[in-house]
N, C-alpha and C positions, 0 to 999 in steps of 0.2 A: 887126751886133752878135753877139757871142759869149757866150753863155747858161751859165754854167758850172752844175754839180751846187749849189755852194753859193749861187750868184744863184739858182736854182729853187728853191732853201729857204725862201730869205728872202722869194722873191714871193710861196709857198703862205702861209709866215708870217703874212706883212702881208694878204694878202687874205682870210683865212680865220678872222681871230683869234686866231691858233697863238702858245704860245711857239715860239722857234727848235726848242729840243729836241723838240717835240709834230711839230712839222712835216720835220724831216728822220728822224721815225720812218717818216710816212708815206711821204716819196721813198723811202725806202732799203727799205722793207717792198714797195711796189709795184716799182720795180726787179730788187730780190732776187725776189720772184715770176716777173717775166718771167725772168730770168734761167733761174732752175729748172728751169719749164714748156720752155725752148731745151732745156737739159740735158736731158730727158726726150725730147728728139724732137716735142713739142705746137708749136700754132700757137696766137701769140696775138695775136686782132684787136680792134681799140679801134676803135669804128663811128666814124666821121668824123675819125680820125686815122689808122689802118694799119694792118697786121698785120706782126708777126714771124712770124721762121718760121726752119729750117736747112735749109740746104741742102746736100746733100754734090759734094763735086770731088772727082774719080775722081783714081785715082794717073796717075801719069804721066813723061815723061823732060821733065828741066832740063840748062841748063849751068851750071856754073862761070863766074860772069863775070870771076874772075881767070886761071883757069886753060883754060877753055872746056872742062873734061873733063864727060861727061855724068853726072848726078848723079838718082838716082832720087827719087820725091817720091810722097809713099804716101801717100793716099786721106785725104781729113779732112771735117769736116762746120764748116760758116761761119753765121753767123748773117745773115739777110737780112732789109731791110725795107720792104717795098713801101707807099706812100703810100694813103690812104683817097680816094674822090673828090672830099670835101670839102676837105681838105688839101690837095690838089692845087690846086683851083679856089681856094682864098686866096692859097696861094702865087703862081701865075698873077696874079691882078686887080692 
């Protein structure tokens, strides 16, 4: 099953006694948080689910895969996220 932004609204909704709108302030406020904290370069770990984090890839040479000429590719930072050991061990069982 595929979990979309607004099925996670409606689930905090309904389990939490939210209106819709009371509950997708929460996803969107806690998201936009992580978000931020990435932008800033921080780490952010949620104990028995994961931690975010960025990571940077160095620059480097590409090709062309139409053309196969070599194509320069300049250093960026990616956002990465590593599972919690809980998380891991649900997903497993």
């Amino acid at each position: 099953m595929k979990l979309t932004k607004s099925q996670l609204i409606q689930l905090v909704a309904e389990q939490h006694n939210l209106t819709r709108q009371e509950a997708e302030t929460v996803v969107s406020a806690v998201f936009g948080n992580i978000t931020q904290a990435l932008e800033h370069g921080d780490r952010v770990e949620l104990r028995g689910f994961g931690a975010f984090s960025v990571r940077l890839r160095p620059a480097r040479e590409g090709r062309n895969p139409k053309t196969g000429e070599l194509v320069s590719i300049p250093e960026k930072r990616t956002p990465f996220f590593k599972a919690g050991k809980e998380m891991r061990r649900r997903v497993d069982s």
